[in-house]
N, C-alpha and C positions, 0 to 999 in steps of 0.2 A: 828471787828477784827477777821481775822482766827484765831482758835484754833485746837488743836489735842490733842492726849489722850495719857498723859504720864504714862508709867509705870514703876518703877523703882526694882530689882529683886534684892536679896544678896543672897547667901551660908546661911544664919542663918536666917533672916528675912523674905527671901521666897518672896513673892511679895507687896511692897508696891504699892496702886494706887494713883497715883497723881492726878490723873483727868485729867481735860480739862486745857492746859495751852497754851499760845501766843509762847511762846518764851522759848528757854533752852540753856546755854552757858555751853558746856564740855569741860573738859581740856585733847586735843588730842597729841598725842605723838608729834606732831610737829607742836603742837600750838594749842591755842583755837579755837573752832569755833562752829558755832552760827546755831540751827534748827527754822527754823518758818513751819508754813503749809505749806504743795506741798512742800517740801525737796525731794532732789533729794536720790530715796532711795541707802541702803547700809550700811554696817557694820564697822564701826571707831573704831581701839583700842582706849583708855582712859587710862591717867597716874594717877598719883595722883595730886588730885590740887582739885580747888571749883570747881562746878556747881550753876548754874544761873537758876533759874524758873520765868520766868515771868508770873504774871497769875491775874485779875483784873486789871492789871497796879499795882500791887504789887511786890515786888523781894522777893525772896526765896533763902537763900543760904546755900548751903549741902558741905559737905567733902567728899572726896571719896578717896580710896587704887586705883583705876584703874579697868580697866575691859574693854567692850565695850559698842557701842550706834549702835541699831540695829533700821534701816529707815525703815518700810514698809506701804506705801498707809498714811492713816491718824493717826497711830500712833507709838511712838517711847517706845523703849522697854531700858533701862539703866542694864544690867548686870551689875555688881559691887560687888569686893570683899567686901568693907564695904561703907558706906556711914552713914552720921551723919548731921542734922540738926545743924545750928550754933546755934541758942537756949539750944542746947542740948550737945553743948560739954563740957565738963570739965576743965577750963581752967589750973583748979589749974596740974589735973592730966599729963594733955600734958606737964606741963612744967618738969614736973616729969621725963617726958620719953624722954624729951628733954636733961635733966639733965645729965641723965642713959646712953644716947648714945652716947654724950659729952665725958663722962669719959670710957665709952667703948672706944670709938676711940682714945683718948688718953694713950689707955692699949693692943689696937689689936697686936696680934701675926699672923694672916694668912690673906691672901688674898679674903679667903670664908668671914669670920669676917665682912674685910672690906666694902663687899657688903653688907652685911646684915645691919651695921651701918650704911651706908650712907642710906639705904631706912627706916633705923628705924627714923634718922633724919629731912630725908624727910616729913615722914608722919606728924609727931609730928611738926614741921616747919608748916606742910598746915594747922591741927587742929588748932595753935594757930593763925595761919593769919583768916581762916574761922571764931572763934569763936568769933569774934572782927566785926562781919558784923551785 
């Protein structure tokens, strides 16, 4: 099986290395789409939603705020505001903030608000679909 050398970067984490991995499914502004070896390089923004790692013929499933997926030669590089292993999320907490946002938005007074709820939703929506994987 081809492989390539994923690396995944945040703002607070700094560089996580994934390794050598087959396959990686990111959630791109206008749909998912799927990197194997020889990808044609190039730079994808990323929304929030899961990522996919395939690696032994194992899957791996991470949460992510968005950010980009940067192609070059044999390896791909994940910028990302936050990114979370589904092992490792909180379910009890996500619902928390699911909860929070819920009744935020049922209390908004401004426009700005309302964007800011709808992506707090979001997130907390992806954390608790991801942490189920």
């Amino acid at each position: 099986m081809n492989v390539f050398n994923l690396e995944i970067v945040t703002p607070i984490r700094g560089a996580l290395d994934k390794g050598q991995v087959g396959y990686v499914r990111c959630p791109g502004l206008d749909g998912s789409f799927g990197i194997m070896a020889n990808h044609q390089e190039g730079i994808f923004a990323l929304t929030v939603g899961e990522i996919k790692l395939t690696r032994d013929g194992q899957d791996e499933f991470l949460a992510t705020g968005g950010g980009f997926a940067e192609i070059m030669g044999h390896t791909v590089k994940l910028l990302v505001e936050s990114v979370e292993k589904s092992s490792e999320i909180d379910a009890q907490r996500a619902e928390k903030s699911l909860d929070r946002a819920r009744t935020r938005k049922s209390e908004q007074d401004s426009e700005l608000n309302e964007v800011r709820i709808e992506a707090s939703l979001t997130r907390a929506l992806n954390r608790l679909r991801v942490s189920k994987r």
